[in-house]
Structure formats: structure tokens, C-alpha cells
C-alpha positions in Angstrom: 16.4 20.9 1.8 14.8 17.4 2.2 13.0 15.6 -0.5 9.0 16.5 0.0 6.0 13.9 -0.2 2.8 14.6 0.1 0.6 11.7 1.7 -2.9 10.7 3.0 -2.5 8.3 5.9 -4.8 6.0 4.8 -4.5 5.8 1.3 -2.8 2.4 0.4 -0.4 3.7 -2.1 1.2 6.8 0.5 1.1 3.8 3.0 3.6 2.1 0.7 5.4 4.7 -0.5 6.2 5.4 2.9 7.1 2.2 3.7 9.6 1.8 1.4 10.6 5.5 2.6 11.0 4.3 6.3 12.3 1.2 5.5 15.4 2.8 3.6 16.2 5.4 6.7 15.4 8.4 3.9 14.8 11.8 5.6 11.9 13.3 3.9 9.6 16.5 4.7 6.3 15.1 4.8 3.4 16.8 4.0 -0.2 15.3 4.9 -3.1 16.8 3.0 -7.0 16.8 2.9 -8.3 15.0 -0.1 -11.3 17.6 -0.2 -8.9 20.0 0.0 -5.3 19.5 -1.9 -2.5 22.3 -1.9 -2.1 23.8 -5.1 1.9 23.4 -4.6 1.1 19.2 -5.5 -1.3 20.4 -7.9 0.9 22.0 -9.3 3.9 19.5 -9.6 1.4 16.4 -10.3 -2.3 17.8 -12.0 -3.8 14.1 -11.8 -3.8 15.4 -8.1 -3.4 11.7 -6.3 -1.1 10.8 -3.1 1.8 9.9 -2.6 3.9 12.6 -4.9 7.7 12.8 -4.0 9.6 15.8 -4.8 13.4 15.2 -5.0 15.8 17.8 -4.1 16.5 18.5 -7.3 12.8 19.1 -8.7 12.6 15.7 -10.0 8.9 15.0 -9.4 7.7 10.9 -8.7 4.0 10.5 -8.2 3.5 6.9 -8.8 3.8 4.7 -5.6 5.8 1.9 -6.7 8.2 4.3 -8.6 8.6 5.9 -5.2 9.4 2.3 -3.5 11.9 1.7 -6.2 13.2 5.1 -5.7 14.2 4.3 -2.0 15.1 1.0 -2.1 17.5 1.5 -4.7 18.9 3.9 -2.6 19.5 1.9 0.3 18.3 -1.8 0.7 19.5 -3.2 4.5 17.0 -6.3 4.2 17.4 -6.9 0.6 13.9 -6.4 -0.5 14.7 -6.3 -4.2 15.6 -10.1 -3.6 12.7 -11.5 -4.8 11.8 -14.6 -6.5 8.2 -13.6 -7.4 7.4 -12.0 -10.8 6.0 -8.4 -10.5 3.0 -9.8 -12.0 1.8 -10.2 -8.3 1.9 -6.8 -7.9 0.5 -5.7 -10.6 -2.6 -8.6 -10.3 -3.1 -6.2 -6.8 -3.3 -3.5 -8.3 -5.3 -4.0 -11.3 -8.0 -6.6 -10.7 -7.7 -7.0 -7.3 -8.0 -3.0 -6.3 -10.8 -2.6 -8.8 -12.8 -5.5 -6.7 -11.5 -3.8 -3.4 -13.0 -1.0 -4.4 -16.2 -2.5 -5.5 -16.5 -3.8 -2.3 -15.7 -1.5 0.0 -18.0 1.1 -1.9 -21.1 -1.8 -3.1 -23.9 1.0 -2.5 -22.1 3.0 -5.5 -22.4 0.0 -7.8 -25.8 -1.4 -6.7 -25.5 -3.7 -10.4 -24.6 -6.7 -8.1 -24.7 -7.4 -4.2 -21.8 -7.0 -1.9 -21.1 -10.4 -1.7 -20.6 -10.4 -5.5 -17.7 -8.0 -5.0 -15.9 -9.7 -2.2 -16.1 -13.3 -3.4 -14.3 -11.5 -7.0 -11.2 -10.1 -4.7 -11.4 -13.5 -3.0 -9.6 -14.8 -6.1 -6.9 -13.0 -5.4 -7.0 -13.8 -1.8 -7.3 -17.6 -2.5 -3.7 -17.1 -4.3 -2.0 -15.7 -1.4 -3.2 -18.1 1.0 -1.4 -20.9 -1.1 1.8 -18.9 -1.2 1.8 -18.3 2.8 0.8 -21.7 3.2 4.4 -22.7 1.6 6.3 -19.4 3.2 6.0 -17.2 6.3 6.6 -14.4 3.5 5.0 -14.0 -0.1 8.4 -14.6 -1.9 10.2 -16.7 0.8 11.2 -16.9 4.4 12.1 -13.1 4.4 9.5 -9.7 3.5 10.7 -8.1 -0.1 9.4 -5.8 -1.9 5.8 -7.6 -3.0 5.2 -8.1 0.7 4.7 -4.5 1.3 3.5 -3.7 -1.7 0.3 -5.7 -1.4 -0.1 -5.4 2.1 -1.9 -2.0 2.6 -4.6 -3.1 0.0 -4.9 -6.3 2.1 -5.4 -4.3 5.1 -7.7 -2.0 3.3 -10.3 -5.1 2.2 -9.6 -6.7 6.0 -11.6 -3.6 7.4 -14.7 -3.7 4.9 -16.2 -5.8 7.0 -13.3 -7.0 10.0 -15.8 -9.9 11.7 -16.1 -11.4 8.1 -12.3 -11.7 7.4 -11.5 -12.9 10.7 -13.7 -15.8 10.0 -12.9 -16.4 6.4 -10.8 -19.4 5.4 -7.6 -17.6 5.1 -5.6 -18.1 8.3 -2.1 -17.9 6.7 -3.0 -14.6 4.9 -4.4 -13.4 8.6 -1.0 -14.0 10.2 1.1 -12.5 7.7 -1.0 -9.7 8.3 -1.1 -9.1 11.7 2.9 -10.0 12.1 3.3 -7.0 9.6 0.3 -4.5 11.6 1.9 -5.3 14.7 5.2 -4.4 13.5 7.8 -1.3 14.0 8.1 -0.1 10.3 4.4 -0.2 9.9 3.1 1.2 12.9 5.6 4.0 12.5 4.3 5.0 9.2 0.7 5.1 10.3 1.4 7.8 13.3 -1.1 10.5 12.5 0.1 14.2 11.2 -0.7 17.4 11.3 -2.3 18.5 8.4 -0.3 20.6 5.7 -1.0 24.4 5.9 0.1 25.9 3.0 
């Protein structure tokens, strides 16, 4: 019996979990679900009802993505990803502020209070941040990916596709390249193969 996790292929916290998953060589049986139409075995284990949600072998239930990446790195680290000299405050600046701009953005006509620009130049803050980082380094926390790298990057690709000819004009080439050099790469292109979806 291999641990199970349930995923949506797009969803930016699955894309990390299973990052992290890949990235530490972990054998899991993974299920990908509709989110119109979620199996009532994840429902069941996790009632908030959200991907990714990781199912050890012995029960254990982990539904939070960054507990999942800590789950698997932990377990086996070949690039030393947990050396990292930033603060998990990055990370958790993506996910708070930044993802609540993201989603602002990426879904304007629900929150017609402000215009579309509004929403972007607010995750541009975060943005702006990055760009002086990669500026310095080819990587967010040095010369080599940790954990904070792939943590952030699926939202980043998630706000490059809101509107792709915008971002490839905007003035931040450095976070561009880090981009593309991680899009283009084997352990992310290998997590994004499409999957049959779960039958139950």
C-alpha cells in the first residue's frame, strides 16, 4: 500500500505538494479529481474538501501543502532544499497577501469594487520583492533552488497566465528567467503530465 494524494493539476498548492513529492523520489498512488465533483473517500478524510490531501500508509491524514512539502523533504533531501537562508516569512507573504491579490486578479469581474489593474499593481508588490532577490541570485535563497523556490513558484506561474502578453513585458526580467528555467525543467514538467481522472 502506497501513500495516497489526491490532486488537481492546476491547483498551485497540489503543484507543490507534488513537487516536493517528485523531488524526494516518494512512490505515491495519485488520485486526480474534479473540483465539481470530489470523492467522498477525501471528503471523508479532509471535510474542508481542498487539494492536495496525503494519506500516509498508516492513516495519518496531511491536507495542508507545505506540511506535505515538509513531509517529503524530511524524508529524503538529495539537493538540500531545507538549506535555506531566507525566513519562511517569504512564503507565507505568498500565500497570504500575495494569493489573495492573485486571486483578485485573475477573477477582477467577481470583485468589480476596483479595476483589474488595481489588483495586479497590489501583487506587484510582492513581485517587485522578488525581482531584487533574483537580481542578487539565480535562486530566491542563493545560487541553488530550496524549498521557498518551489514553494512560490506555482502561484507565480498562476499570476504569469492572467494576462501572459502583460507579464512578458513587465519590468521583471529576473523573475521571468527564474521562471522559465524552472517551467522548462524535468521535475516540473513531470508533475504537470495530465491524469486520468479518479473513478471511485
Amino acid at each position: 500500500m502506497k501513500p495516497i494524494l489526491y490532486t488537481f493539476r492546476r491547483c498551485p498548492y497540489a503543484i507543490r505538494a507534488r513537487l516536493a513529492i517528485e523531488y524526494a523520489g516518494i512512490d505515491v498512488d495519485q488520485r486526480e479529481i474534479e473540483l465539481k465533483n470530489k470523492p467522498q473517500p477525501m471528503l471523508d478524510v479532509s471535510p474542508k474538501g481542498t487539494v492536495p490531501v496525503l494519506i500516509l500508509k498508516d492513516g495519518t491524514v496531511i491536507d495542508e501543502s507545505l506540511d506535505i512539502m515538509c513531509w517529503a523533504i524530511n524524508i529524503h533531501d538529495p539537493a538540500d532544499w531545507l538549506h535555506c537562508k531566507l525566513p519562511s516569512s517569504l512564503i507565507l507573504e505568498n500565500d497570504g497577501d500575495f494569493k489573495k491579490h492573485l486571486d483578485h486578479y485573475k477573477y477582477a469581474d467577481r470583485f468589480p469594487e476596483h479595476p483589474v489593474e488595481y489588483y495586479r499593481d497590489q501583487a506587484e508588490l510582492f513581485l517587485r520583492k522578488l525581482e531584487q532577490l533574483l537580481l542578487r541570485n539565480q535562486y530566491l535563497a542563493g545560487d541553488q533552488p530550496t524549498l521557498v523556490d518551489y514553494a512560490i513558484l506555482p502561484f507565480i506561474r498562476q499570476f504569469s497566465l492572467v494576462d501572459k502578453q502583460w507579464f512578458d513585458q513587465a519590468p521583471y526580467p529576473a523573475v521571468r528567467q527564474w521562471l522559465d528555467n524552472h517551467l522548462q525543467g524535468e521535475l516540473f514538467t513531470s508533475v504537470m503530465i495530465k491524469q486520468p481522472i479518479y473513478e471511485q
